[in-house]
Steps between C-alpha positions, in 0.01 A plus 500: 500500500407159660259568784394298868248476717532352847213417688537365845185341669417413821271229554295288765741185575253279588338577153835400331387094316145685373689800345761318307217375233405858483808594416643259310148563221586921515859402433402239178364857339852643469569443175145683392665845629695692221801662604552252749863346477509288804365398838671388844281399817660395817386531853747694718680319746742719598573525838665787725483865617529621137205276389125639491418268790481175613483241198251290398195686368611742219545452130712675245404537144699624257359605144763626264353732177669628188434829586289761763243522205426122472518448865248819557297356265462180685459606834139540510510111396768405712277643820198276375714175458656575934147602569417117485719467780299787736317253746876341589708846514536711801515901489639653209753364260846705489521608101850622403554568129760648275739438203793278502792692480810233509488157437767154471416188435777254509651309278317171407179623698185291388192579387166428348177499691519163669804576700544614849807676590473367842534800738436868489621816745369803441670804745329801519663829606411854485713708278595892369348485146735777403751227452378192327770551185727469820329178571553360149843575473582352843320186395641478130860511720391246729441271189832287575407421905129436406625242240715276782185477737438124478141418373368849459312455172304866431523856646311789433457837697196693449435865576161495685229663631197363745182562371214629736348441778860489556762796522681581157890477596796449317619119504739285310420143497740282437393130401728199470443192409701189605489110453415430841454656888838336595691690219349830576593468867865396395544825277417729832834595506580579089167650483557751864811622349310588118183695748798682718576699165152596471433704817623824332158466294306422800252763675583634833429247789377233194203277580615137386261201443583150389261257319583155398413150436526178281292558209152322415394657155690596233379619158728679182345620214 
């Protein structure tokens, strides 16, 4: 089963111009890590009470395996490539990890590896475990309201885990990918009334955290 890893990193803003080389060298490796399918980087602009706080210094990157055993056996170089980037990040990244249990892409999506869907919105919620066949089924139902959403380009959900320092909890992540900012702010609406029918899946009193933000790398196997 297709397999993610989220890592969220905080980093010293006033570090941001001599980072980006840094970054932008680890990320030219991709394509020498097996079982990689495809990478997303963005920083997270989100804003709001939902939001991990205020915007401007964290950045999201997505890796996206072909299975738990390829992306285990690339995490010990994974951690070497983002420990080029020590000296800029602050405390501990936030690793959440898991396999991708539903996925759309619309019709007509593009790929290849020099393309840039434009913006991504990952949601993160705490869930009951007991019922992610529940989640599946809801989504696979929700199929014909996901495909009217105007611009939305890519969703998948991923049943994950945070890896330590960090407390192991249930979480579903759920990742979309749109053409731009403006047209994921116009689907608020569509997409409200699609999470509404997921809160019988939800854990009591869910924790809910939003991540998002126009995308600067973009690689596909």
């Amino acid at each position: 089963m297709p397999y993610v890893r989220y890592n969220l990193i905080t980093f010293d803003s006033g570090k941001r111009d001599a980072m980006m080389p840094v970054l932008n060298r680890g990320l030219d490796k991709a394509n020498e890590i097996p079982g990689l399918r495809a990478v997303r980087v963005h920083f997270d602009t989100a804003q709001g009470a939902d939001t991990f706080g205020p915007a401007g210094n964290r950045l999201m990157i997505t890796g996206f395996y072909d299975d738990k055993q390829t992306a285990e056996a690339a995490q010990e170089r994974v951690k070497a490539d983002l420990s080029t980037l020590s000296e800029f990040v602050v405390g501990e990244p936030i690793v959440r990890e898991g396999e991708i249990i539903w996925s759309f892409d619309a019709d007509g999506a593009p790929s290849g590896s020099q393309v840039i869907p434009g913006y991504m919105r990952h949601t993160v919620v705490s869930i009951d475990p007991s019922k992610l066949d529940a989640i599946v089924a809801y989504a696979d139902s929700a199929v014909g309201s996901v495909k009217s959403i105007s611009g939305l380009r890519r969703i998948r959900i991923a049943a994950v885990k945070s890896t330590p320092p960090f407390k192991s909890e249930d979480r579903m992540i759920v990742s979309t990918a749109f053409d731009s900012k403006e047209a994921s702010d116009a689907s608020s609406d569509q997409t409200a009334s699609i999470w509404s029918g997921f809160a019988e899946f939800m854990a009591e009193d869910p924790e809910r955290r939003i991540v998002g933000g126009d995308l600067i790398y973009a690689y596909n196997r």
